[in-house]
C-alpha positions as CSV (number, residue, x, y, z in Angstrom):
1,X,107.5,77.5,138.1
2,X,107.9,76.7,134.4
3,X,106.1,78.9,131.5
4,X,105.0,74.9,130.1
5,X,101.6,75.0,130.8
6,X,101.2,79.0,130.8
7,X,97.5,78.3,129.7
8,X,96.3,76.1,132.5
9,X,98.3,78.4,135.3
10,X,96.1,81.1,133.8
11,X,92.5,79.2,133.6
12,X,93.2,77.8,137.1
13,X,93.7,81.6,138.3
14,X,91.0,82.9,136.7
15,X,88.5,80.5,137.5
16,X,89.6,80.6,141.6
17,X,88.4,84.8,141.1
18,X,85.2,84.4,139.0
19,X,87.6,86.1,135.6
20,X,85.5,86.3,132.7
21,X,88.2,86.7,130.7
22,X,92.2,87.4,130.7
23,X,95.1,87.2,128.9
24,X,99.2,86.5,130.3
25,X,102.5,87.3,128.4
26,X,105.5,86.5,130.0
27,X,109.0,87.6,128.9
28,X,112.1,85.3,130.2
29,X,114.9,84.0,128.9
30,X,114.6,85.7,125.7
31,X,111.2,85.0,124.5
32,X,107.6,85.9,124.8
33,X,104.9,83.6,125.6
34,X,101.3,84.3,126.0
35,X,98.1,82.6,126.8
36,X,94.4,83.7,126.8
37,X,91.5,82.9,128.8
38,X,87.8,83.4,128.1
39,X,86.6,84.9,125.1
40,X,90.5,86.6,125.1
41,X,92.5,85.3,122.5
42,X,95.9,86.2,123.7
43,X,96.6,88.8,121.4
44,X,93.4,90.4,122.0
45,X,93.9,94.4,123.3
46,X,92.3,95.1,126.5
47,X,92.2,98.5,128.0
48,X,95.6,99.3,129.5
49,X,94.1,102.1,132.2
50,X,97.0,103.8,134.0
51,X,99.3,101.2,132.5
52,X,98.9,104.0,130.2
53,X,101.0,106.5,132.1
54,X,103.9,105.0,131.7
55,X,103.9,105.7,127.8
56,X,103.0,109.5,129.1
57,X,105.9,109.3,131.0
58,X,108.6,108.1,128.3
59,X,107.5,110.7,125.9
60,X,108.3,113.8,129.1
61,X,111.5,111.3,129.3
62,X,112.4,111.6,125.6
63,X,111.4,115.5,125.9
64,X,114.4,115.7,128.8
65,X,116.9,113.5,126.6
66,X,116.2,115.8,123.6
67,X,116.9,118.8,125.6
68,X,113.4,120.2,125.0
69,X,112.6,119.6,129.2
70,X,114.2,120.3,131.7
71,X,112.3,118.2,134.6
72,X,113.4,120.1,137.4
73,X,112.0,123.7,135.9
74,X,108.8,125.3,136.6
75,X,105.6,123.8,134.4
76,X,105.0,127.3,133.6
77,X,108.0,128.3,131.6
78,X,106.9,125.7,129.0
79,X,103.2,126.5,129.2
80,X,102.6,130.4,128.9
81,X,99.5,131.6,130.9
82,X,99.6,128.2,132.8
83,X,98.2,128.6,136.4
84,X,96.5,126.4,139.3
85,X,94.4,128.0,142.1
86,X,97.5,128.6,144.4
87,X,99.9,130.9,142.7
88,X,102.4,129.6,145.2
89,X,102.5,125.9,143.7
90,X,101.9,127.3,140.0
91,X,105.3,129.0,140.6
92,X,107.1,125.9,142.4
93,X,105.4,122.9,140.2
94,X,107.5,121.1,138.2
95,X,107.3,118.0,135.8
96,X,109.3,115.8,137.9
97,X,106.4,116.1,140.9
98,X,104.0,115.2,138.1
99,X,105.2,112.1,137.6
100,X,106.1,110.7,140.8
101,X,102.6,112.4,141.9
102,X,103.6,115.0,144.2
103,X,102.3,117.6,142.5
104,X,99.8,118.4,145.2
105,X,96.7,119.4,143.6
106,X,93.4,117.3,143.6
107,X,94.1,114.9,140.4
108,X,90.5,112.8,139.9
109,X,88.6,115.4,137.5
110,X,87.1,113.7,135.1
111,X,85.6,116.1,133.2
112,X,84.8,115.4,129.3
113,X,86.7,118.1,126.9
114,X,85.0,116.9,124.2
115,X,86.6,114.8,120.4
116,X,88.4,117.4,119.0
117,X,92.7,116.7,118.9
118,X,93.4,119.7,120.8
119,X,91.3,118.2,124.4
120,X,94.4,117.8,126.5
121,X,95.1,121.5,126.1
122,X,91.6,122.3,127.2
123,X,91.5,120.3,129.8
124,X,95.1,121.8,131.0
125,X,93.3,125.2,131.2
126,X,90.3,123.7,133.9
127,X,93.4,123.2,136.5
128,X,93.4,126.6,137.1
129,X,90.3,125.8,139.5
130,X,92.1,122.9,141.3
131,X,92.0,122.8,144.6
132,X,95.9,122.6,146.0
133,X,95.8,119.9,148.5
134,X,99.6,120.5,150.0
135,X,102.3,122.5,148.5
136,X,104.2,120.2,145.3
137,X,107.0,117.9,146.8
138,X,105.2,117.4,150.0
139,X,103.2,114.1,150.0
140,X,102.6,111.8,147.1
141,X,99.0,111.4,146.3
142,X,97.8,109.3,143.2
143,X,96.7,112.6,140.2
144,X,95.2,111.5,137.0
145,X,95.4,115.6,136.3
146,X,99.1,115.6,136.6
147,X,100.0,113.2,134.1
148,X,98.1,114.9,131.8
149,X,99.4,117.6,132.7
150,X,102.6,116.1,131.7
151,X,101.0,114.8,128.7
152,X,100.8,118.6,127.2
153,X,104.4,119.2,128.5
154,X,105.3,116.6,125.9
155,X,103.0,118.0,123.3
156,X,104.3,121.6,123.4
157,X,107.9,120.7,123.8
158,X,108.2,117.5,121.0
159,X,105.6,119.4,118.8
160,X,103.1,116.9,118.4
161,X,99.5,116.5,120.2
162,X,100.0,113.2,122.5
163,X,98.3,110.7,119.8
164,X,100.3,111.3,117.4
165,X,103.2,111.1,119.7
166,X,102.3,107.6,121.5
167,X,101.5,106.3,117.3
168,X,105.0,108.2,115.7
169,X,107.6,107.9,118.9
170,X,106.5,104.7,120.7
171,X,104.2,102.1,119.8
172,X,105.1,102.5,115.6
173,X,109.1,102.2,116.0
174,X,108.6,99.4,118.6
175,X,106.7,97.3,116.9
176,X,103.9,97.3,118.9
177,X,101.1,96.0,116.2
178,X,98.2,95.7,119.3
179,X,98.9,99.1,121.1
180,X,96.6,102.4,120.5
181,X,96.1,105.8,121.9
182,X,92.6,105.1,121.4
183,X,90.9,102.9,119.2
184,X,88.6,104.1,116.0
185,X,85.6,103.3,115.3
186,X,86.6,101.0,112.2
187,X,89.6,99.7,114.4
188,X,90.9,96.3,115.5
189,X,88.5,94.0,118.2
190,X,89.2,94.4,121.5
191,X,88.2,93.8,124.7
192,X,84.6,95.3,125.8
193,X,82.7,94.3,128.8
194,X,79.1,95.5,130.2
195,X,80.9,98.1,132.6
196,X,82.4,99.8,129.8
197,X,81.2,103.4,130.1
198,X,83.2,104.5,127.2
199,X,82.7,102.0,124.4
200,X,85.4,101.0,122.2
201,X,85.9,103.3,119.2
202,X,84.3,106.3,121.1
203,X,86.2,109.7,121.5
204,X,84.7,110.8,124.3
205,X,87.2,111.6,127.5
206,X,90.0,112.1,125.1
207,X,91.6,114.4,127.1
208,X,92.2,111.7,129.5
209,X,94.0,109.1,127.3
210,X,96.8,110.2,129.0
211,X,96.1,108.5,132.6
212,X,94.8,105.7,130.6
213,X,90.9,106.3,129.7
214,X,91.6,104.8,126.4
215,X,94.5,102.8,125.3
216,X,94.5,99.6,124.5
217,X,96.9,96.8,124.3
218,X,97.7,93.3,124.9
219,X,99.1,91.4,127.1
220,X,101.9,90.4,124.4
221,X,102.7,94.3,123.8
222,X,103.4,95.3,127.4
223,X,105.8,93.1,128.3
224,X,107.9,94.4,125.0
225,X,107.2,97.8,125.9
226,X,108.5,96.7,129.4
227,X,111.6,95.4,127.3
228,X,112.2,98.3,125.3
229,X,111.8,100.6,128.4
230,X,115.2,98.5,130.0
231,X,116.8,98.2,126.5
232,X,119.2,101.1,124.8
233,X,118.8,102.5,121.8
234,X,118.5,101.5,118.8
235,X,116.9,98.5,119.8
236,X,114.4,100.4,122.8
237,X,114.5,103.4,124.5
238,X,116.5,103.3,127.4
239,X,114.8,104.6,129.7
240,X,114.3,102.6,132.9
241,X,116.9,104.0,135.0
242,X,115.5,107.5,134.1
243,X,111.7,106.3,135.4
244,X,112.7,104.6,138.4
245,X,115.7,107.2,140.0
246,X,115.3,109.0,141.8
247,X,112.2,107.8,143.8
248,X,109.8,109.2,145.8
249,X,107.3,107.6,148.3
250,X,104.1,106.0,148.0
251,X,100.8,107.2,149.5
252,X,100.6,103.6,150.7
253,X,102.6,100.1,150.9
254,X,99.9,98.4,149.1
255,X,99.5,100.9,146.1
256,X,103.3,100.3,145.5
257,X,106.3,100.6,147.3
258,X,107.5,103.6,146.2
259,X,107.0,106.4,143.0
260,X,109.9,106.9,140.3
261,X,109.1,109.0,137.7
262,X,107.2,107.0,135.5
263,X,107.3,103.6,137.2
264,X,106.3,102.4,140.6
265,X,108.8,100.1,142.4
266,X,107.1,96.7,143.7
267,X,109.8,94.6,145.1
268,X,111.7,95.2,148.6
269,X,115.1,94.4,146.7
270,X,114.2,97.8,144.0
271,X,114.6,94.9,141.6
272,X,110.6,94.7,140.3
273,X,109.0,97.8,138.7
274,X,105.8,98.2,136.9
275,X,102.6,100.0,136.8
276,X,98.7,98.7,137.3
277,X,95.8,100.0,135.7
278,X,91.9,99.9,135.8
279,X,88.8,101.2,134.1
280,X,85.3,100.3,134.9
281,X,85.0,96.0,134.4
282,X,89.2,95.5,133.4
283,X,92.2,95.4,135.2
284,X,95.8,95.5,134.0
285,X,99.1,94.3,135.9
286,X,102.6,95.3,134.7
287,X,105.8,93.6,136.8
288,X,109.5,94.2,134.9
289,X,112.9,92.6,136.5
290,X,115.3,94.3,133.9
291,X,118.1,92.4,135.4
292,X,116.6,89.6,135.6
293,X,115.6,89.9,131.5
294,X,111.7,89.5,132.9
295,X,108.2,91.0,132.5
296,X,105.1,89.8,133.2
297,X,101.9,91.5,132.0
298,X,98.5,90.5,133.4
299,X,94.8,91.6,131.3
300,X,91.6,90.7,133.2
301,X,88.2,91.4,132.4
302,X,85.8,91.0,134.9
303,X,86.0,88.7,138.3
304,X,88.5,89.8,141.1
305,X,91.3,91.5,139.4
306,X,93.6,91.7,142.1
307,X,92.9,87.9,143.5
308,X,93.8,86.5,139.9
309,X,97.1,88.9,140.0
310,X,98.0,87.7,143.7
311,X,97.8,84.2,142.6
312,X,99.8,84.4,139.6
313,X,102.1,87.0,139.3
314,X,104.5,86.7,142.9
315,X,104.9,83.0,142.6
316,X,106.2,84.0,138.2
317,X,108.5,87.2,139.6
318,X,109.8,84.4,142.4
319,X,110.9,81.6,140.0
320,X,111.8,84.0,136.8
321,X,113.3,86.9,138.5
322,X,114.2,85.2,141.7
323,X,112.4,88.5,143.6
324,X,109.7,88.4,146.4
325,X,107.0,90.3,145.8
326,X,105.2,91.3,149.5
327,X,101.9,89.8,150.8
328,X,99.0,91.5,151.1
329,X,98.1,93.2,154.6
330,X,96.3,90.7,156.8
331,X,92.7,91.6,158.4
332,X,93.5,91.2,161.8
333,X,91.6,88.2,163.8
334,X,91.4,90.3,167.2
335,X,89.1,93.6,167.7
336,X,91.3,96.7,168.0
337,X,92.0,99.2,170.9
338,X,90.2,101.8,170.5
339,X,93.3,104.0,171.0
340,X,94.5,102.5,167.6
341,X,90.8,103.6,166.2
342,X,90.8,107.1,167.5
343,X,93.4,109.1,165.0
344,X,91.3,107.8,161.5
345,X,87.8,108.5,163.1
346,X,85.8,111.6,161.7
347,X,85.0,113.2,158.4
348,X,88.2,113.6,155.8
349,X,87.2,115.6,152.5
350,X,88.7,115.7,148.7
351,X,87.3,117.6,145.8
352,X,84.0,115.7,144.7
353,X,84.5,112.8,147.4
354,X,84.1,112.8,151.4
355,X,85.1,109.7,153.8
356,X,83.1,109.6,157.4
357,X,84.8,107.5,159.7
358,X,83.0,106.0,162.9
359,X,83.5,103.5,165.3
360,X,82.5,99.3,164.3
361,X,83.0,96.4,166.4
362,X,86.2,96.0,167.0
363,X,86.9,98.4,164.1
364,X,86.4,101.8,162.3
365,X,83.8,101.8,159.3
366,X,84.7,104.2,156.5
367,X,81.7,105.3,154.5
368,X,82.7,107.0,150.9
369,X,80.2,109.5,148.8
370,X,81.1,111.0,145.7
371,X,80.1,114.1,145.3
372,X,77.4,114.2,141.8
373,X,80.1,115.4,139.8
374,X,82.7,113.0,141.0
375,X,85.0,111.4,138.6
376,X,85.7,107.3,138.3
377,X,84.9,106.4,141.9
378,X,80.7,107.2,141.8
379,X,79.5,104.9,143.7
380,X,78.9,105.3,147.9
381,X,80.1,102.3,150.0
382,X,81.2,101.7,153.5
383,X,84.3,99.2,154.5
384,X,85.8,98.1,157.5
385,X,89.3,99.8,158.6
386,X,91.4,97.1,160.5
387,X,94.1,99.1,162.5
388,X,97.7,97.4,162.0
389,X,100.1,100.1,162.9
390,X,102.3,102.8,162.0
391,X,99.0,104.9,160.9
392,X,97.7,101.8,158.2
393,X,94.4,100.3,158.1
394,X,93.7,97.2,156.7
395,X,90.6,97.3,154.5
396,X,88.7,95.2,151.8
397,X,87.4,97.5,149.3
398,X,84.6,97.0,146.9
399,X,84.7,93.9,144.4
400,X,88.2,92.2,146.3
401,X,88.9,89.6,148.5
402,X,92.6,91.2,148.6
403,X,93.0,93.2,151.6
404,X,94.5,96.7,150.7
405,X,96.1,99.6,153.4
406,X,94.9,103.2,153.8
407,X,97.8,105.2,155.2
408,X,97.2,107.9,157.6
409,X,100.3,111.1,156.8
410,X,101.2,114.3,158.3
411,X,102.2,116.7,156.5
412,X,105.5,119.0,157.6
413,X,103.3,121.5,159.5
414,X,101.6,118.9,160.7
415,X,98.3,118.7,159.3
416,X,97.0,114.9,158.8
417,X,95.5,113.2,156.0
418,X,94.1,109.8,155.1
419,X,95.4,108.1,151.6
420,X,91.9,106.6,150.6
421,X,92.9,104.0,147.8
422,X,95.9,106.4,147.2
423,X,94.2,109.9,147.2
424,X,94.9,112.3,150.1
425,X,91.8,113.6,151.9
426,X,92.2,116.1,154.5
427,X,91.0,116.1,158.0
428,X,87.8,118.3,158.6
429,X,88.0,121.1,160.9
């Protein structure tokens, strides 16, 4: 694959998964080039989503290089009073679990802290009600809470709240003219679709910026953030190495292959990193080969996200960074034994959402209710859970024709849970 033609790779994509609109940037060989489809121009910002935590992450990064953090200490000798529901993991949590998400402790609250600057730090307080789901540095499970968690470590330690930080100590002296903390009322256009439930220029879940409720960039800007993460200082920050090493593991081989600390790895090799995002009608896709000198940066607004992103970015990361990135699970043709069925069937339960499994044709069906106060997921479904060994389950979820795995774990005592679209629910007794 050439990047001659970018734009008609990018139509062709989008049009095969019903895309309303998108935009592509592509770093390789030492330049940038970016196409648009839709109503995007391709400079147009779209909601980044959790693309957003890698920016978190930097700034706790920069915190650690500065000598203002130590990763490896307890939270709570940088946060005085700071407590979760089990004194046990208040005492042992550290910022290192937060961002490879092993803190432990239920991570999709949603709850709205209001407009005013100082939301993160109110919202920090409501974790002392969260339930602990296993102790920190068990199991990795997906926690919105714990980057912003790790969003008010950087605010206390650099001595700035985390909008003024992102502005002042990334996107500013990187030149990154399309990327906000959250966009004004009077600000630039960007990307808003019908599903938007926060619009553009709206305050509200402020305390969430963090875990990406409302950044924006484009397409153009991520893949030089991507190059400033691999590049030293002066020139960028430097900080790959410190965001992918060491890593931890994944709640599933779909959701990534593995959790650094501020990345997610996405190649077998350990050679493609990145980071995906969503919020309600846009998706984001990240993929950076530092060694390769690549980055790829995918913005979709409607459609089938991740069928547009399976068509076009392995077959770029193959010909530009000379990586493979792996298929997506297969739904099994033949029904399953029943014996593979058995271990995923019954009732699993997280904070605000519950998963009753039962027995299908040749299948399990898993039927998920939010709670009323649930967070992003609100809507009750049911979806087909294809047994294809080693405790996964093939399953097409909601709005994809791309097959994704739920991953049953034990813990070390032996307690089991189900990873549900990366979230650990636990077995009911």
């Amino acid at each position: 694959m050439t990047l001659d033609g970018l734009d008609k790779t990018l139509a062709s994509a989008c049009e095969a998964a019903s895309v309303t609109a998108a935009s592509l940037a592509v770093l390789a060989e030492g330049r940038i080039i970016e196409a648009g489809f839709g109503i995007a121009r391709p400079d147009l910002p779209f909601r980044m989503g959790s693309i957003a935590k890698t920016f978190t992450a930097a700034l706790v990064h920069l915190a650690a290089h500065e000598g203002r953090l130590d990763l490896d200490r307890p939270v709570w000798r940088y946060l005085p009073g700071f407590r979760l529901a089990d004194p046990e993991a208040t005492e042992r949590l550290t910022a290192r679990h937060l961002l490879i998400h092993q803190g432990g402790f239920f991570g999709d609250i949603f709850d709205d802290e209001g407009t005013a600057p100082d939301a993160i730090e109110r919202y920090v307080l409501r974790l002392a009600g969260a339930e602990q789901t296993v102790p920190p540095g068990t199991l990795a499970s997906y926690c919105n809470a714990g980057i912003v968690l790790a969003a008010r470590l950087a605010e206390v330690t650099l001595g700035q709240d985390w909008e003024t930080l992102f502005a002042e100590r990334l996107a500013g002296p990187l030149g990154l003219a399309s990327t906000m903390a959250r966009r004004t009322a009077s600000g630039p256009d960007v990307m808003v679709t019908p599903a938007d439930s926060v619009p553009a220029g709206d305050p509200a879940l402020r305390a969430l910026g963090p875990a990406g409720a409302t950044p924006y960039a484009s397409a153009g800007d991520l893949v030089r953030w991507a190059e400033a993460l691999w590049q030293p200082a002066p020139d960028g920050l430097g900080l790959f190495d410190a965001m992918t090493r060491p890593e931890g593991p994944s709640p599933s081989a779909s959701f990534a292959l593995g959790f650094g600390a501020g990345l997610m790895r996405f190649s077998p090799d350990g050679a493609v990193w990145g980071h995906d995002g969503a919020v309600p009608g846009q998706a984001s896709f990240l993929r950076i080969a530092p060694g390769a000198g690549v980055a790829v940066a995918l913005m979709v607004a409607g459609g089938d996200a991740r069928l547009a992103a399976q068509t076009l970015l392995p077959p770029m990361i193959a010909a530009l960074a000379g990586s493979t990135l792996p298929d997506p699970p297969r739904i099994p043709d033949a029904p399953a034994d029943p014996e593979d069925i058995a271990p995923v069937l019954g009732e699993w339960r997280a904070p605000r959402y519950r998963i009753s499994v039962r027995r299908g044709e040749g299948h399990a069906i898993a039927r998920f209710a939010p709670a009323a106060d649930a967070g992003d997921q609100t809507e009750t479904y049911e979806v087909a859970l294809h047994p294809v060994g080693g405790g996964a389950f093939a399953t097409l979820l909601p709005g994809s024709s791309i097959p994704t795995l739920q991953q049953l774990h034990l813990a070390p005592d032996g307690e089991a849970f189900l990873a549900f679209r990366g979230r650990l629910f636990r077995r009911c007794v």
